[in-house]
Every structure is written in C-alpha cells, then in structure tokens.
N, CA, C and O atoms as CSV, one atom per row, in Angstrom:
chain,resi,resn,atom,element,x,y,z
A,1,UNK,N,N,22.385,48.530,-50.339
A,1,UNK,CA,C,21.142,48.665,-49.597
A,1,UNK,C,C,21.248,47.895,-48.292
A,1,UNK,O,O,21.663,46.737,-48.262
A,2,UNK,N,N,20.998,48.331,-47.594
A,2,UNK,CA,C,21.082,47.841,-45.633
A,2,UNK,C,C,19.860,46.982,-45.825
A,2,UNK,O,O,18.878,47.534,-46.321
A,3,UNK,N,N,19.803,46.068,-45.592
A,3,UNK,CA,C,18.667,44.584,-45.356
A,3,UNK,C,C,18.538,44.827,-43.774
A,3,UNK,O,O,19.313,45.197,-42.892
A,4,UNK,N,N,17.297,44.474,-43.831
A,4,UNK,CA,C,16.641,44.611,-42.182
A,4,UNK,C,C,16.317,43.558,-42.114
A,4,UNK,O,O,16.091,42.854,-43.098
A,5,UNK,N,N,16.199,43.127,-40.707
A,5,UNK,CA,C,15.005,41.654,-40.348
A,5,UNK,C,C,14.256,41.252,-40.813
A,5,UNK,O,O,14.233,40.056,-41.105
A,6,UNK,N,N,13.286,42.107,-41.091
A,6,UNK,CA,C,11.957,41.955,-41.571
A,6,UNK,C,C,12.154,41.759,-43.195
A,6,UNK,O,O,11.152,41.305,-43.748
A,7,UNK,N,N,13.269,42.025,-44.039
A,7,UNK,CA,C,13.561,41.900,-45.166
A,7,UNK,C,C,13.995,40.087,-45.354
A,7,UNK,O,O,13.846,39.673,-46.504
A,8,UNK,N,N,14.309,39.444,-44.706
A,8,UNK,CA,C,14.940,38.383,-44.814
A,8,UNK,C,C,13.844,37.292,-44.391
A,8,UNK,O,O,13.916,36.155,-44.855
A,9,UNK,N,N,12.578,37.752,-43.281
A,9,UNK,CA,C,11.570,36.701,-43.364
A,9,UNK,C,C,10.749,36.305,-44.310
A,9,UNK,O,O,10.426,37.074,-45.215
A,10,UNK,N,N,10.185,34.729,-44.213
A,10,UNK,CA,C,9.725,33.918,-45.412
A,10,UNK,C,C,8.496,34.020,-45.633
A,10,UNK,O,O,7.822,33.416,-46.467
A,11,UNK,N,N,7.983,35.303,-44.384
A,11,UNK,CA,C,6.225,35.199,-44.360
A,11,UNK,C,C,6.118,36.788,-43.406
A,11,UNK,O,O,7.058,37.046,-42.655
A,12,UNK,N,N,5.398,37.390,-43.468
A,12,UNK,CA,C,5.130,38.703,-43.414
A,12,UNK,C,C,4.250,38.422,-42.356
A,12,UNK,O,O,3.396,37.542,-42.252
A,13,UNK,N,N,4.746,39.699,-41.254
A,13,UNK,CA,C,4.134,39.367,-39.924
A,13,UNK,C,C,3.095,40.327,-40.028
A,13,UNK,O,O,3.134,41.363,-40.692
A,14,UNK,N,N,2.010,39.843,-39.211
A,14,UNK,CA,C,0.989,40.424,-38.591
A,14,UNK,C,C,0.842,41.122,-37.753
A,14,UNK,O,O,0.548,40.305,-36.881
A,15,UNK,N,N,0.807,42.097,-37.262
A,15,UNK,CA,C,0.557,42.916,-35.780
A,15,UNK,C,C,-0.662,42.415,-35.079
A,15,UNK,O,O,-1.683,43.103,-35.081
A,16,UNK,N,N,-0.618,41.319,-34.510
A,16,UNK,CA,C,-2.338,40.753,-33.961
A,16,UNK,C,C,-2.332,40.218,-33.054
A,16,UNK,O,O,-1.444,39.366,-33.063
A,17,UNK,N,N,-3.009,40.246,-31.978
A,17,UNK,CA,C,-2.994,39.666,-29.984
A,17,UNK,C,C,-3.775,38.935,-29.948
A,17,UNK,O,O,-4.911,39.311,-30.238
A,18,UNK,N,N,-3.571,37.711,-29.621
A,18,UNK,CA,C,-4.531,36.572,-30.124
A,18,UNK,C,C,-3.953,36.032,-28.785
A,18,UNK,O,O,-2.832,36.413,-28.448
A,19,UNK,N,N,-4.921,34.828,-27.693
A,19,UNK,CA,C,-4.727,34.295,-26.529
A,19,UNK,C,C,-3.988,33.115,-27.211
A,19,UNK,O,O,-4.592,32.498,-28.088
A,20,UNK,N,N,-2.759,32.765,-26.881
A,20,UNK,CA,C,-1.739,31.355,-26.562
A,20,UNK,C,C,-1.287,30.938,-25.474
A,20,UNK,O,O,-0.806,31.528,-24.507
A,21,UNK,N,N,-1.563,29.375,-25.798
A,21,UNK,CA,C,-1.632,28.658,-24.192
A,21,UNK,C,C,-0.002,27.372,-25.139
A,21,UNK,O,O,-0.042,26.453,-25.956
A,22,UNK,N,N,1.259,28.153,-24.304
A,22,UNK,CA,C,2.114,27.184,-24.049
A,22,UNK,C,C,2.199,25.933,-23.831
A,22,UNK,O,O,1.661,25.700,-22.748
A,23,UNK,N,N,2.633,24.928,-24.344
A,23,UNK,CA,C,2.663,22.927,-23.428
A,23,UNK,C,C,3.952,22.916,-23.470
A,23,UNK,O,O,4.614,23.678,-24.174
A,24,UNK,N,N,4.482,21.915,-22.600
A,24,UNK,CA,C,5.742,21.193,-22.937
A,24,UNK,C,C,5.219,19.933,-23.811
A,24,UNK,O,O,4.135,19.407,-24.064
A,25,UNK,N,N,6.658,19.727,-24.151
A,25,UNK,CA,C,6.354,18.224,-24.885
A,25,UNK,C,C,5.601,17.170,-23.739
A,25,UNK,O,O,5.503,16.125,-24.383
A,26,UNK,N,N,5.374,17.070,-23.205
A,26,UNK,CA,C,4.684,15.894,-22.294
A,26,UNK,C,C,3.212,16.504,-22.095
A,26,UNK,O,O,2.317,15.739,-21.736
A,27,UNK,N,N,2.915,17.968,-22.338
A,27,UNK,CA,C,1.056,18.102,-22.427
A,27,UNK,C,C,1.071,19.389,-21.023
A,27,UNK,O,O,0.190,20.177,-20.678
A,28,UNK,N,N,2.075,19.220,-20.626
A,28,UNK,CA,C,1.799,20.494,-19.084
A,28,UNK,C,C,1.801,21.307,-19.768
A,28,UNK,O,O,2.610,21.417,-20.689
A,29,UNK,N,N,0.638,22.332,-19.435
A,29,UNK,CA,C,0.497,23.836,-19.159
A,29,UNK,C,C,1.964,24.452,-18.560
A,29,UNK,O,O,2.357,24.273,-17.407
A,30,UNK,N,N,2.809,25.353,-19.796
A,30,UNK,CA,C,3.374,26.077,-19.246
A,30,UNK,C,C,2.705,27.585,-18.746
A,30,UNK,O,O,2.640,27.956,-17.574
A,31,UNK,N,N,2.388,28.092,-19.536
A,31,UNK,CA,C,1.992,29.714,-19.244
A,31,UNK,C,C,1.025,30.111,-20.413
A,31,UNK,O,O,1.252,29.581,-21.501
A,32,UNK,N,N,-0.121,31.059,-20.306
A,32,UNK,CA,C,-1.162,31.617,-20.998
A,32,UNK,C,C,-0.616,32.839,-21.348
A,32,UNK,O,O,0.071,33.316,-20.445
A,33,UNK,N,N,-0.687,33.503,-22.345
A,33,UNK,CA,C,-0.275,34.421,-22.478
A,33,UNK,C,C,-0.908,35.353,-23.949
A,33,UNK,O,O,-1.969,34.893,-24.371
A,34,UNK,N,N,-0.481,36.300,-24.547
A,34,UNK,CA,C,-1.073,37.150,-26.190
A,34,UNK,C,C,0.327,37.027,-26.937
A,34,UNK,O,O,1.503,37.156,-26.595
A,35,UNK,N,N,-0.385,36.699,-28.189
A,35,UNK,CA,C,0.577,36.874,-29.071
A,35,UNK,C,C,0.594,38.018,-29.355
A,35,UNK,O,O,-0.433,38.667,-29.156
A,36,UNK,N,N,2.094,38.846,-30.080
A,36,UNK,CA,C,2.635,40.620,-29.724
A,36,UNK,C,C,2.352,40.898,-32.061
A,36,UNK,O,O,2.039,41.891,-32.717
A,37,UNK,N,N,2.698,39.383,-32.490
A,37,UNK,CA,C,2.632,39.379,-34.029
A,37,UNK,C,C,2.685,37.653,-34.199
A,37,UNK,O,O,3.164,36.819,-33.432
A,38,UNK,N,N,2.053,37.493,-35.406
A,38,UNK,CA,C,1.876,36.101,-35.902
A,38,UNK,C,C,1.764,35.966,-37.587
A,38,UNK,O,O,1.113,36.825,-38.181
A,39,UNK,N,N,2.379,34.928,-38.309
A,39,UNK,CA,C,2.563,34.887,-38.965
A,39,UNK,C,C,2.328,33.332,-39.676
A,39,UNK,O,O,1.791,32.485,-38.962
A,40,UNK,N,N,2.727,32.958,-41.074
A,40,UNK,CA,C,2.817,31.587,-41.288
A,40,UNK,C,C,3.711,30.851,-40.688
A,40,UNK,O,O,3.422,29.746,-40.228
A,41,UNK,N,N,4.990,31.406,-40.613
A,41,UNK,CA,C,6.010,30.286,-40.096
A,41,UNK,C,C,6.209,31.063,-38.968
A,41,UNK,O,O,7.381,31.389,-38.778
A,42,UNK,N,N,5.098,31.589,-37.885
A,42,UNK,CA,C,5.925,31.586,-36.584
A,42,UNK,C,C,4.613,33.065,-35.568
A,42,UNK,O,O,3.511,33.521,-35.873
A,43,UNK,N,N,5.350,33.253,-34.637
A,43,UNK,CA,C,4.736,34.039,-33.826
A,43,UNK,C,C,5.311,34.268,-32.616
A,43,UNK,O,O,5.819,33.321,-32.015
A,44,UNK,N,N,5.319,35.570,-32.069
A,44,UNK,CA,C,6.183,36.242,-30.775
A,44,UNK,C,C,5.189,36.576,-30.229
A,44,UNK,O,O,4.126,37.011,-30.672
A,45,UNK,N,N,5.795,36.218,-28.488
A,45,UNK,CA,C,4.828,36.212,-27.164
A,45,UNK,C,C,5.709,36.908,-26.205
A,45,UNK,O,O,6.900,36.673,-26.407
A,46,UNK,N,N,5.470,37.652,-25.277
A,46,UNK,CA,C,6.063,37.759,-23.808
A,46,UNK,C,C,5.406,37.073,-23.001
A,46,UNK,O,O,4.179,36.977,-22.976
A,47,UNK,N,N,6.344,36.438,-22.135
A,47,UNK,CA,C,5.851,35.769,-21.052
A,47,UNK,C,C,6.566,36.195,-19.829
A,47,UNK,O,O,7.189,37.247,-19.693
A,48,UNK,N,N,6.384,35.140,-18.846
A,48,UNK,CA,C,6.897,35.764,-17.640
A,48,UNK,C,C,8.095,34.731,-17.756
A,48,UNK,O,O,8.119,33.612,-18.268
A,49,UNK,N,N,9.344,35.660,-16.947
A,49,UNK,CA,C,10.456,35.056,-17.300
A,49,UNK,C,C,10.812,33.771,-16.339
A,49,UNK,O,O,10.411,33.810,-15.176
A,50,UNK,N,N,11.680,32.446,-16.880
A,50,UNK,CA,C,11.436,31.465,-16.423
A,50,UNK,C,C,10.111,30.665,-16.607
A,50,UNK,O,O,10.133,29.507,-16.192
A,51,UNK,N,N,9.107,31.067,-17.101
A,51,UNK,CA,C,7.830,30.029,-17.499
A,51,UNK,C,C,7.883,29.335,-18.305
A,51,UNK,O,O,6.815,28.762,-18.519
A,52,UNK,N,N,9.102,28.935,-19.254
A,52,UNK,CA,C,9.753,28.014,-19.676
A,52,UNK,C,C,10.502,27.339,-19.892
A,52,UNK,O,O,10.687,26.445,-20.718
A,53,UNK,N,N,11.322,28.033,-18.608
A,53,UNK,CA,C,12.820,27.671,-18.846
A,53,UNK,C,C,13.302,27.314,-19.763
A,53,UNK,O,O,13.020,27.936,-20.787
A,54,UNK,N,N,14.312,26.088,-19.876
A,54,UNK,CA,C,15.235,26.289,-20.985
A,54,UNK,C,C,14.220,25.480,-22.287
A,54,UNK,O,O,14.952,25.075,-23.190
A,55,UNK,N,N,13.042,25.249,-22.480
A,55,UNK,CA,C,12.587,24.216,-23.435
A,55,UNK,C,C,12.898,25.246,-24.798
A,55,UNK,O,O,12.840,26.471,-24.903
A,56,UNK,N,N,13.252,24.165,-25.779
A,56,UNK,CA,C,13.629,24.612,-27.084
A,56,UNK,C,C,12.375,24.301,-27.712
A,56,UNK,O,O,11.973,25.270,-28.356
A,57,UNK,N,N,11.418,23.063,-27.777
A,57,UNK,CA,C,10.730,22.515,-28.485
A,57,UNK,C,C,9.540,22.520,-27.483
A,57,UNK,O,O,9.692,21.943,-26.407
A,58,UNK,N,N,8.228,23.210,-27.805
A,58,UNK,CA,C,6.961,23.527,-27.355
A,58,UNK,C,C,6.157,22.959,-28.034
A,58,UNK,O,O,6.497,22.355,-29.051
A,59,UNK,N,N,4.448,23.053,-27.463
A,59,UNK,CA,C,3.371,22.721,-28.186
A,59,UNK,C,C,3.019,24.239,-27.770
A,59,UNK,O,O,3.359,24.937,-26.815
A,60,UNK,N,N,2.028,24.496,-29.114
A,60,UNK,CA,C,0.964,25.749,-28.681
A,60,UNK,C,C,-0.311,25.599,-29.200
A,60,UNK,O,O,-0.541,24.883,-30.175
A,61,UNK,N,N,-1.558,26.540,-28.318
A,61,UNK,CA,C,-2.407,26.685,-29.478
A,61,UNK,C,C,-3.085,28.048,-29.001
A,61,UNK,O,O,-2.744,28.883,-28.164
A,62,UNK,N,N,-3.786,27.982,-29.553
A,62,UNK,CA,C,-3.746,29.823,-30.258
A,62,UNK,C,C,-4.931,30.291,-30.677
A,62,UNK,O,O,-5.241,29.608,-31.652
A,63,UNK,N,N,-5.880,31.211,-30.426
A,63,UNK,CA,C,-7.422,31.735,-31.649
A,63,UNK,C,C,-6.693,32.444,-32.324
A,63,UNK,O,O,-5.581,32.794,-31.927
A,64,UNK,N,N,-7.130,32.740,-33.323
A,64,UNK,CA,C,-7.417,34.013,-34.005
A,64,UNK,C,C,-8.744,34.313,-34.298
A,64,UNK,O,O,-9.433,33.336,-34.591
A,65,UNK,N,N,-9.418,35.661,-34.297
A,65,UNK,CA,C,-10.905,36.179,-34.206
A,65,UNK,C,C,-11.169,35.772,-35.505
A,65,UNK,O,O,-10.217,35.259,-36.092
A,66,UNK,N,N,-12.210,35.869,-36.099
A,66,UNK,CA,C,-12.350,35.669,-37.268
A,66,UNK,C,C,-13.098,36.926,-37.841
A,66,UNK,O,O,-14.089,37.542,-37.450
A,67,UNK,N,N,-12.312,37.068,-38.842
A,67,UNK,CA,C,-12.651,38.893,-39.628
A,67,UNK,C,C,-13.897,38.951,-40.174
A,67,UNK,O,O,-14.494,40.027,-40.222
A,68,UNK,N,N,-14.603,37.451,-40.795
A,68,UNK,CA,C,-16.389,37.782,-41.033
A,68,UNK,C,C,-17.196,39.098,-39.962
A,68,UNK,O,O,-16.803,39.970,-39.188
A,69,UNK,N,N,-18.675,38.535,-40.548
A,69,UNK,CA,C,-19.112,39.052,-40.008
A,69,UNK,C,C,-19.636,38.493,-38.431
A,69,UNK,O,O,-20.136,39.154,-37.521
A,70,UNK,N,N,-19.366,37.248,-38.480
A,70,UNK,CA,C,-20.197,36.667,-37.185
A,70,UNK,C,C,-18.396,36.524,-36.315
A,70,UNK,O,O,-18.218,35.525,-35.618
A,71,UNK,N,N,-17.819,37.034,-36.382
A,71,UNK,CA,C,-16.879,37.093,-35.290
A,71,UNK,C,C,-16.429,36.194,-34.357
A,71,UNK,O,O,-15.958,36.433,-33.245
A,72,UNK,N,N,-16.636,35.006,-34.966
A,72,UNK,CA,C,-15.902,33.704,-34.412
A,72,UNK,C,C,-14.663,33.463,-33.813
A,72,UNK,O,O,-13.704,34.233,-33.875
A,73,UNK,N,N,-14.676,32.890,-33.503
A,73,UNK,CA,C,-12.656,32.927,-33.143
A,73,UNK,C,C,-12.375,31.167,-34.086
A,73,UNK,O,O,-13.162,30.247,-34.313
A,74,UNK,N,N,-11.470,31.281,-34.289
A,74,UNK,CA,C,-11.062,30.130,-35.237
A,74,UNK,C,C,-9.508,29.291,-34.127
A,74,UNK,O,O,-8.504,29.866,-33.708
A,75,UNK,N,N,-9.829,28.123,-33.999
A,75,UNK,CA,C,-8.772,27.774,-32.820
A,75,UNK,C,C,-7.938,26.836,-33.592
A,75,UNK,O,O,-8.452,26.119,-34.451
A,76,UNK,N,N,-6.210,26.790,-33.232
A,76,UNK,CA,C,-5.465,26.219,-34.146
A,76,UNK,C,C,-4.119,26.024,-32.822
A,76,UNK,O,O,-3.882,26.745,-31.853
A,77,UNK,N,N,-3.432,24.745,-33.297
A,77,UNK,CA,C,-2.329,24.259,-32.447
A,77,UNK,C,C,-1.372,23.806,-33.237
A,77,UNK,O,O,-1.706,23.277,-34.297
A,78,UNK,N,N,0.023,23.918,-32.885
A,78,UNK,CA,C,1.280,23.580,-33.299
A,78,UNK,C,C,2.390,23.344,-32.519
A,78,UNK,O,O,2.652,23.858,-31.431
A,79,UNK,N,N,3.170,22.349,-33.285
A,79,UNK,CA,C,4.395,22.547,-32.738
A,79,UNK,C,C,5.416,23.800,-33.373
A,79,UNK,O,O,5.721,24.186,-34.502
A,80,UNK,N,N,5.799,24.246,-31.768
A,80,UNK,CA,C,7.273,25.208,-32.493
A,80,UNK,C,C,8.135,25.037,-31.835
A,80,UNK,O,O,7.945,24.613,-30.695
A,81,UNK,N,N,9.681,25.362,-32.409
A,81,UNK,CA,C,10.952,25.403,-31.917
A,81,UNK,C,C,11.068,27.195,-31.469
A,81,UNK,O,O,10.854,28.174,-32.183
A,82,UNK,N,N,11.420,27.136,-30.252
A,82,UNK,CA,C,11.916,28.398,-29.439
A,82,UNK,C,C,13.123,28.801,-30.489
A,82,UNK,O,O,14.126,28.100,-30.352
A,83,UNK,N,N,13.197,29.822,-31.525
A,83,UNK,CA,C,14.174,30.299,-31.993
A,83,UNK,C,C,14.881,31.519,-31.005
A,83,UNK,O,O,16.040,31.858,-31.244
A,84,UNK,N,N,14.140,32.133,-29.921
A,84,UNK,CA,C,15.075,33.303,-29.512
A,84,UNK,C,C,14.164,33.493,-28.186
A,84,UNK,O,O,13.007,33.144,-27.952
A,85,UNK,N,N,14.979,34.072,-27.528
A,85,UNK,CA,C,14.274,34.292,-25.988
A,85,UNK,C,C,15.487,35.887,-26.231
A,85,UNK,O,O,16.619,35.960,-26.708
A,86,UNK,N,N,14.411,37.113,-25.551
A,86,UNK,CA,C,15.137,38.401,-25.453
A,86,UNK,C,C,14.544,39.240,-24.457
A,86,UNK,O,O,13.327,39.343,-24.612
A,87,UNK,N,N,15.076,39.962,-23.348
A,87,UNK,CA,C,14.706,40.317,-22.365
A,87,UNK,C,C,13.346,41.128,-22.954
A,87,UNK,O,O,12.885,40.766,-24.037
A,88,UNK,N,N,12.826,42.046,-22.336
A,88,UNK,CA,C,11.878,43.383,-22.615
A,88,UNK,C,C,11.909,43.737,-21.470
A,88,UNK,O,O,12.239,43.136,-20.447
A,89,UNK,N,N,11.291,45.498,-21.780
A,89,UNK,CA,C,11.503,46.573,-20.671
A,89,UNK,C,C,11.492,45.757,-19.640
A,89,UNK,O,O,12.372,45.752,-18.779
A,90,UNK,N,N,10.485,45.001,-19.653
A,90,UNK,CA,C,9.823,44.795,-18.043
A,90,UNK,C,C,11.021,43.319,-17.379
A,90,UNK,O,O,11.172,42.226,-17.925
A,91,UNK,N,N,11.488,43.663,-16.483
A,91,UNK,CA,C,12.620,42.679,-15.920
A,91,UNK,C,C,12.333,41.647,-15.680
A,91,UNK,O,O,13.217,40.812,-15.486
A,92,UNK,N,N,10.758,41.251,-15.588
A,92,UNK,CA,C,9.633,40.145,-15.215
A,92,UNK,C,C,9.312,39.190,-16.122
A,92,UNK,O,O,8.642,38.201,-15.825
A,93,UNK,N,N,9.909,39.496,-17.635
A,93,UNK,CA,C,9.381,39.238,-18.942
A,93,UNK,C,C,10.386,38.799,-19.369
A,93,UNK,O,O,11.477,38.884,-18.805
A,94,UNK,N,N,10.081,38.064,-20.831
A,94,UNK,CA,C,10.796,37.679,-21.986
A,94,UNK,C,C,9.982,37.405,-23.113
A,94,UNK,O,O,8.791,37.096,-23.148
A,95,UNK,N,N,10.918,37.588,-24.163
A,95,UNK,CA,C,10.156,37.798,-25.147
A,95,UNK,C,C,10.501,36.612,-25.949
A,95,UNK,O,O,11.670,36.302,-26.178
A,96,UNK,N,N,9.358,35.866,-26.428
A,96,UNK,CA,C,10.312,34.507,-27.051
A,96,UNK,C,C,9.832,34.535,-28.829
A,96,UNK,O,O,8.653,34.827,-29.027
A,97,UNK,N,N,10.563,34.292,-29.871
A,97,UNK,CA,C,10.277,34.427,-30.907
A,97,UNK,C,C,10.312,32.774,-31.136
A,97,UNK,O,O,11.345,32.124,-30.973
A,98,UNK,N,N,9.040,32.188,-31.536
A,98,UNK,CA,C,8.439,31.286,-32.141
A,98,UNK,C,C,8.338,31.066,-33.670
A,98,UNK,O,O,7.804,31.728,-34.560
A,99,UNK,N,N,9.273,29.510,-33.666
A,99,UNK,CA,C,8.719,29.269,-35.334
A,99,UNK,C,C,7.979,27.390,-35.394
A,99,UNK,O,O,8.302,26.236,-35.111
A,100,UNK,N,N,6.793,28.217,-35.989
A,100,UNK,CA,C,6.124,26.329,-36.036
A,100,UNK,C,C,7.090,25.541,-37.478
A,100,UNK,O,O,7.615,25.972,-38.504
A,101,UNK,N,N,6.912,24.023,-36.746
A,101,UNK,CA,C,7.505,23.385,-37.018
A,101,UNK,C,C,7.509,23.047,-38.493
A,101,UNK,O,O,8.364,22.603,-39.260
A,102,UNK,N,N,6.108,23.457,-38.626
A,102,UNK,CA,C,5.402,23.193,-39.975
A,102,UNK,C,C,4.711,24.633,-40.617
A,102,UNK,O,O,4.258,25.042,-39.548
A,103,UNK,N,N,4.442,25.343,-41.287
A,103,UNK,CA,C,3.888,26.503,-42.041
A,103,UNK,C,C,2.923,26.229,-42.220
A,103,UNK,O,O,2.550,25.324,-42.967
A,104,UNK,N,N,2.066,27.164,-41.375
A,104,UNK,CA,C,0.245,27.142,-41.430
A,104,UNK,C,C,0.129,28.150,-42.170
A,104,UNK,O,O,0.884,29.103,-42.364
A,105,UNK,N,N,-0.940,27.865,-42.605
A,105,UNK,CA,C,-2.362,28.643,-43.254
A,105,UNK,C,C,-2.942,29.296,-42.610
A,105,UNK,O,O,-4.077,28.831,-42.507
A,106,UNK,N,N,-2.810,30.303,-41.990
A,106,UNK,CA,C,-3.298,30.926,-41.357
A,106,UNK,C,C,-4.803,31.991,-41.854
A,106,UNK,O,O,-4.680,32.260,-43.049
A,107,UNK,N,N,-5.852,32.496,-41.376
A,107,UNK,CA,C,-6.368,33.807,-41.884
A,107,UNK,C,C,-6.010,34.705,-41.489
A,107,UNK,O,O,-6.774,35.218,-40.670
A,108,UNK,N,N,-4.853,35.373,-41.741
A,108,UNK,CA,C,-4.074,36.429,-41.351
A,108,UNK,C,C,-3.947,37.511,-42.266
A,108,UNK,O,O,-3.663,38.619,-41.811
A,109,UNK,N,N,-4.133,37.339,-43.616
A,109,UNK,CA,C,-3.907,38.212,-44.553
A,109,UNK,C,C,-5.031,39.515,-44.582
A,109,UNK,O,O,-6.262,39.541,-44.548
A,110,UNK,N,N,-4.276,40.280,-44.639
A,110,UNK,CA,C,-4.553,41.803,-44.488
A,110,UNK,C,C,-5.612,42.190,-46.044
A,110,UNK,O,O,-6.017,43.335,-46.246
C-alpha cells in the first residue's frame, strides 16, 4: 500500500482560514496573514516571500470562529518551529508549514 503524507500525520488537518499574526522571537511583527489548514500539532500559511527570512523558531497567534451559535472568535498563541518553507504558484509567496511547539486543543473537530 503507497502511504501518503497525510497518512503519516499525528493529527488530522482542517481545511480552515483563520487570521495569523507572525512574531519573531524578540515580539516584532513579522507578517499578517490566513491560515490555508490547521490542526493540533501545527498549521500552513502563505506569506509573502522573505517576510521571514531565514527564522526557524516563531511566535504566532491565531482566531478561530467559534462554531456555536453566538459566533465568537476564540483567540490562541504559540510557539512553532518552521518545519518547511515551499514556493506556490504565485512567485511573491511561500508557503510555510508550521508545527507548534507544544499540541493544542484546539476546537477544530469536525
């Protein structure tokens, strides 16, 4: 049987665009941007390329809406390690695959 990517992760991604605001370790604003999928141990963004140059180790934080009925947004921050930076169509972009440092709890479940 051929194993895919998605066969080998520890937490099942979400398809969900939620606003994330990048830091470096010292608290600067790198770049604002949507998350593309999010998960417990992690979450992928495009950004604009170079808006982070080479940092391996980020702060983020992040809403997610909240699925009740009163439609809250629920706000949450972490550290993650930059596991992958990969071009996309757009030559302007990159796509960086995020894993927090620690495994949240997210309300993500479908």
């Amino acid at each position: 049987m051929d194993s895919s990517s998605d066969e080998r992760r520890r937490h099942k991604r979400h398809k969900l665009a939620c606003p994330i605001t990048l830091f470096g370790r010292g608290g600067q604003m790198l770049v604002k941007a949507s998350t593309t999928d999010l998960s417990h141990g992690g979450t992928y963004v495009t950004v604009a390329q170079n808006s982070i140059d080479d940092a391996t180790n980020i702060n983020i934080a992040f809403s997610i809406p909240n699925t009740e009925a009163n439609h809250q947004i629920e706000g949450f921050a972490a550290n993650a390690k930059v596991v992958r930076q990969e071009p996309v169509d757009d030559a302007n972009q990159v796509g960086l695959a995020l894993q927090f440092t620690q495994q949240m709890h997210l309300p993500i479940e479908a």
